[in-house]
C-alpha positions as CSV (number, residue, x, y, z in Angstrom):
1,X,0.0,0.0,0.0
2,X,2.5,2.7,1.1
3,X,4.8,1.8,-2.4
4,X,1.1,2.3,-4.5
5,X,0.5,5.6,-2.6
6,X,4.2,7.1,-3.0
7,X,5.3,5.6,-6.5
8,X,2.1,4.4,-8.3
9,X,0.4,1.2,-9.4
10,X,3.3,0.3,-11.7
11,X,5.7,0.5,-9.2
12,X,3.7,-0.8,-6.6
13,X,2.5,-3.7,-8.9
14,X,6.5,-4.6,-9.8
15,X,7.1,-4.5,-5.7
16,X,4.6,-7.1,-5.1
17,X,6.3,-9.4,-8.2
18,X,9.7,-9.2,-6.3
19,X,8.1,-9.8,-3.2
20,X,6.3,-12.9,-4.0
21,X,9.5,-14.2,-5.8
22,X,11.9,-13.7,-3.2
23,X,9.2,-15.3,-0.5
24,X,8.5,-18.5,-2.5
25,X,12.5,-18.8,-3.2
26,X,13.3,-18.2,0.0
27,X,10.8,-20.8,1.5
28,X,13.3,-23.8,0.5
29,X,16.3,-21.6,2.4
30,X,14.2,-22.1,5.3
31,X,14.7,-26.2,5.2
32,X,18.5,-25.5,5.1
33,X,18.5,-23.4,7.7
34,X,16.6,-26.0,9.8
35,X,19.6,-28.8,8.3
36,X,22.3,-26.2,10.1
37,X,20.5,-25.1,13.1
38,X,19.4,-29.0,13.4
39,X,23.0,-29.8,13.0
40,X,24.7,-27.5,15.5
41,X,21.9,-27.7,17.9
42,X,21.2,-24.4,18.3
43,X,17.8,-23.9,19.6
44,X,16.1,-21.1,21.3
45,X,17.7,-17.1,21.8
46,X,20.8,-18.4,19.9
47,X,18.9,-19.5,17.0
48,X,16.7,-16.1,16.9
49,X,20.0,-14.3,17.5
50,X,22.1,-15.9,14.6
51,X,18.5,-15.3,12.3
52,X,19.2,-11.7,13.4
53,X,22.2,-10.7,12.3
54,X,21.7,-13.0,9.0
55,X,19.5,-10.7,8.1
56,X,21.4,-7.3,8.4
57,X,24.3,-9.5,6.5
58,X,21.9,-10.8,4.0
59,X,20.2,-7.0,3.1
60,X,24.1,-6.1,2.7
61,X,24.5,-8.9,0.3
62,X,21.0,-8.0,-1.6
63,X,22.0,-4.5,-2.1
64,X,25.6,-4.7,-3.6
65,X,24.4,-7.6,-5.8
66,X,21.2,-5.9,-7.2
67,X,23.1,-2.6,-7.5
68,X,25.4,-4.5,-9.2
69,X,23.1,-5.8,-11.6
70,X,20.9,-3.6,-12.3
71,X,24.0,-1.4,-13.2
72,X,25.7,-4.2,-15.3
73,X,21.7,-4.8,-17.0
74,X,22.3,-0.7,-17.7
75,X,25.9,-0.5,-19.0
76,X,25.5,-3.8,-20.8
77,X,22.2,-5.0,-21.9
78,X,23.1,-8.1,-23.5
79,X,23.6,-9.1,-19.7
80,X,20.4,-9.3,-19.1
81,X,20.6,-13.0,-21.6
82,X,23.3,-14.3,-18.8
83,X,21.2,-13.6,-15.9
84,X,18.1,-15.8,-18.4
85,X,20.3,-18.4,-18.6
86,X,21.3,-18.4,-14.7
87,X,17.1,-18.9,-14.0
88,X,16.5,-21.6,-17.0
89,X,19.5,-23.8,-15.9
90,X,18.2,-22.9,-12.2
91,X,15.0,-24.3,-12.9
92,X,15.7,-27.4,-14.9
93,X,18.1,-28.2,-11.7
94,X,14.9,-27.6,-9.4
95,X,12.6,-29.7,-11.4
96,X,15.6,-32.3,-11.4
97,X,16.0,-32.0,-7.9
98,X,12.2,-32.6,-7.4
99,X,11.9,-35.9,-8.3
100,X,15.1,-37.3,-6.8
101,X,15.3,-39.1,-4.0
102,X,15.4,-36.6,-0.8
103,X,19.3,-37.0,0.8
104,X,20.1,-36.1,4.0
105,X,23.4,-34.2,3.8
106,X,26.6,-34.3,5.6
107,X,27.6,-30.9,7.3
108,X,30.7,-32.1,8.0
109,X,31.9,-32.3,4.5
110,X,30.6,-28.5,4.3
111,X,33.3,-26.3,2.5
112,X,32.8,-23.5,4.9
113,X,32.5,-25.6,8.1
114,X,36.4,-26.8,7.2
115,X,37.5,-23.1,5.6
116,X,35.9,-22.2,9.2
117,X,37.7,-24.7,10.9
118,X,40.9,-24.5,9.5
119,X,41.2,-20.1,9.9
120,X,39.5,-20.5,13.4
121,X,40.0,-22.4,16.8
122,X,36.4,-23.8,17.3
123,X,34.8,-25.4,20.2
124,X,32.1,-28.2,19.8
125,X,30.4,-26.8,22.4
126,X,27.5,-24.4,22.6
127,X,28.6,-21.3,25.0
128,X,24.8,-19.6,25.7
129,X,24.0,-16.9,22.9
130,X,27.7,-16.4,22.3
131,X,29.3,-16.5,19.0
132,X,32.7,-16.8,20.9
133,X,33.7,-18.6,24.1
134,X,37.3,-19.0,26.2
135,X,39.1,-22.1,26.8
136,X,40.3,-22.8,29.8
137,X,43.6,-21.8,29.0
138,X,42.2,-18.4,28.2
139,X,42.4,-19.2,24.4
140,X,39.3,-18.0,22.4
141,X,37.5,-20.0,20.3
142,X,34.4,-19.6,18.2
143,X,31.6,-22.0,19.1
144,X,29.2,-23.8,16.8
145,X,26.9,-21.0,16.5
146,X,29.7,-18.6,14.8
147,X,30.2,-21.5,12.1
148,X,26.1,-21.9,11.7
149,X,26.3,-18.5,10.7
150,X,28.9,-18.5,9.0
151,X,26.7,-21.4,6.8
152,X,23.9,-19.4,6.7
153,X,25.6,-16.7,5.2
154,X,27.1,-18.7,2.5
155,X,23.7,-19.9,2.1
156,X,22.1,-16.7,1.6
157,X,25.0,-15.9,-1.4
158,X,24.1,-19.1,-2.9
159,X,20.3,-18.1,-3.2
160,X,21.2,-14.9,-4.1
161,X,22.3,-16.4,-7.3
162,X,18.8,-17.0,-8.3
163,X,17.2,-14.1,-6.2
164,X,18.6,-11.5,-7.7
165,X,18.1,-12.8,-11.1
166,X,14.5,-13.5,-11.0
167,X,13.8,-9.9,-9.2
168,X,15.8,-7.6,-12.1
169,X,13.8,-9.6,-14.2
170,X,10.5,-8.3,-12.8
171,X,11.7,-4.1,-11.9
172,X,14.7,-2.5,-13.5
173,X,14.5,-0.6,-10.6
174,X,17.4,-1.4,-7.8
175,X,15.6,0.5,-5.1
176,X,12.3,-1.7,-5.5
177,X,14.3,-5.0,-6.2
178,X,16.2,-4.3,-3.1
179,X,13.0,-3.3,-0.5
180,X,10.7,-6.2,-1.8
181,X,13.3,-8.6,-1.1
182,X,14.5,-7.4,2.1
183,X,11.1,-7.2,3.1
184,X,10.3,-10.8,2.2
185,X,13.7,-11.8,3.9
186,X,12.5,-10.4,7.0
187,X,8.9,-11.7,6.9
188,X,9.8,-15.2,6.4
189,X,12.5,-15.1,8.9
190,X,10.3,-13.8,11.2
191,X,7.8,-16.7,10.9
192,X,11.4,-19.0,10.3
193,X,10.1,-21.3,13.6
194,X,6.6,-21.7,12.3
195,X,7.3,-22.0,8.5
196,X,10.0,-24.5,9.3
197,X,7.8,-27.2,10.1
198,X,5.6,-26.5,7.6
199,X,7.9,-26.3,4.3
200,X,7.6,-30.5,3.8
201,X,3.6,-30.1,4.0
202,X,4.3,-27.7,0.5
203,X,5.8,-30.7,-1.6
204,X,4.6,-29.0,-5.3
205,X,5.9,-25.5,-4.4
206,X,9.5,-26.2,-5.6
207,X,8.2,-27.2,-8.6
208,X,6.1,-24.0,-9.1
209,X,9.2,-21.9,-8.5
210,X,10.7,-23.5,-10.9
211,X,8.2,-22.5,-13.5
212,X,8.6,-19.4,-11.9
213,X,11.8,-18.9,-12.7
214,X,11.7,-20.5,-16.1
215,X,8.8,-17.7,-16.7
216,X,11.2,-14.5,-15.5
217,X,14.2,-16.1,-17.6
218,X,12.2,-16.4,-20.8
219,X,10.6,-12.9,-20.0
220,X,13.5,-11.4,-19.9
221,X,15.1,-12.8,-23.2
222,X,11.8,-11.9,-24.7
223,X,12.6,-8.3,-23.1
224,X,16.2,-8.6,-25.1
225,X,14.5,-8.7,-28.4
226,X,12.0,-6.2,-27.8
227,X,8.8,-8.0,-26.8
228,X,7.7,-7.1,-23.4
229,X,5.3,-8.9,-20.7
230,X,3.5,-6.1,-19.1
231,X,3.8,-6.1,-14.6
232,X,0.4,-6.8,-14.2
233,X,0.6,-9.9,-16.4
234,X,3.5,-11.4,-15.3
235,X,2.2,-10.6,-11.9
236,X,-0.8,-13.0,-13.0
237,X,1.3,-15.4,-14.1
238,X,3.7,-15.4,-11.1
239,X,0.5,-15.9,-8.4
240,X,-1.2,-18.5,-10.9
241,X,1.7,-20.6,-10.7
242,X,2.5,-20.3,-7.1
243,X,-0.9,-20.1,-6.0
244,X,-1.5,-23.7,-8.6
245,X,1.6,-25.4,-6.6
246,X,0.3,-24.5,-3.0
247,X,-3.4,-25.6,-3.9
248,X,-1.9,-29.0,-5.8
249,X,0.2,-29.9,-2.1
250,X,-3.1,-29.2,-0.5
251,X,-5.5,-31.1,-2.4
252,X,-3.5,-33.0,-5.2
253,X,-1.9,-36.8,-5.2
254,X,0.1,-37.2,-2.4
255,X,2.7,-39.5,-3.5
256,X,3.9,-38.4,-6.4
257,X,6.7,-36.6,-5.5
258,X,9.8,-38.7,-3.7
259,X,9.9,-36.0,-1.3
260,X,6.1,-36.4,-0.6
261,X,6.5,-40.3,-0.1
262,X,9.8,-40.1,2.2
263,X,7.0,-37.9,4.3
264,X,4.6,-40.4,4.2
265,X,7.1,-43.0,5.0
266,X,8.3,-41.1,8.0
267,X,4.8,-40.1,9.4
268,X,3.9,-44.3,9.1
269,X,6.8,-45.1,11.0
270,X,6.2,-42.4,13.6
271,X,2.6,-43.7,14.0
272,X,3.8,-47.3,14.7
């Protein structure tokens, strides 16, 4: 409403795209952030306090990278055809990754839990809320939350990746690519506890962000050659499919999807 009332129904209309993008991308980072916090047990204040400053590190991130792009998309047009690219390949991988057996993976193998390891004395235990703890021969050592954060930040320049991307794709403005994402980052994170548990009940949504994404890609080599998709009808486009994949993991089969029947195996064994 407030973007509508200062900018207009174009800009307010291209906020909403970037929002939804960034808020149905971002629901998968969610069930990585569960793997690390799951991992390094952290649980209560320590878990909302490493969410915390994830967030003022992941706006940072957002804004150099969609500066950056948009100015390289300004300079250079043709870049907007390598940023099409990034979001096809990006959703064939998704679609891929869909109907793959689900794998439960190994944090210790993690590239930044060893580059973490091997720059840093770490302890294995959990000191409180502290990213940093003493030994008891005074040494200082980060504990596991630092290296969860340290994850989740390299998380959150993975997803950027695609993010930043799909959002240029939508507004070739950097000021409303930059607030609808932060503002989805911090609405999902927000809700991170609740939406958490609830990401494996939305089996067909990464699916639908991956037509998503395939959508923005080819909208924006359509946009290349001079035939444009109008906001309000990509924002149609964007809500049909998300709005398709959340009503089909409501109400549609339930085992069609190996992700769906790992689920279903889980809850049977659970209810034994």
């Amino acid at each position: 409403g407030g973007v509508w009332a200062l900018r207009g129904q174009e800009d307010a209309a291209q906020f909403f795209a970037g929002y939804i993008i960034e808020e149905s991308l971002s629901v998968d980072n969610l069930f990585v952030f569960k793997l690390i916090f799951d991992y390094f047990a952290v649980r209560g204040d320590a878990q909302a306090k490493c969410l915390r400053y994830g967030i003022w590190a992941a706006a940072v991130f957002r804004l150099a990278m969609i500066s950056a792009g948009a100015e390289a998309v300004h300079v250079f047009r043709p870049v907007l055809l390598v940023f099409a690219g990034i979001l096809l390949v990006s959703s064939g991988s998704i679609i891929a990754e869909s109907f793959k057996e689900p794998e439960e993976p190994d944090l210790a193998d993690n590239p930044i839990v060893k580059v973490v390891g091997k720059v840093f004395a770490t302890s294995p235990h959990m000191d409180g809320d502290r990213f940093w703890t003493e030994a008891a021969d005074g040494a200082r050592l980060a504990t596991p939350l630092f290296v969860a954060l340290a994850c989740i930040e390299a998380a959150d320049v993975v997803f950027a990746v695609d993010s930043v991307p799909a959002v240029l794709g939508v507004t070739d403005d950097p000021m409303i690519a930059f607030t609808s994402n932060v503002f989805a980052i911090l609405g999902l994170r927000a809700l991170y506890r609740l939406l958490a548990e609830l990401v494996n009940e939305f089996a067909y949504l990464q699916p639908a962000v991956a037509l998503v994404l395939a959508f923005v890609g080819t909208k924006m080599v359509g946009s290349f050659f001079g035939h444009e998709v109008s906001t309000n009808a990509s924002l149609e486009v964007i809500v049909s499919i998300l709005g398709g994949g959340i009503a089909l993991s409501l109400w549609g089969p339930q085992d069609l999807l190996p992700a769906q029947r790992a689920a279903n195996a889980e809850a049977a064994e659970k209810a034994e």
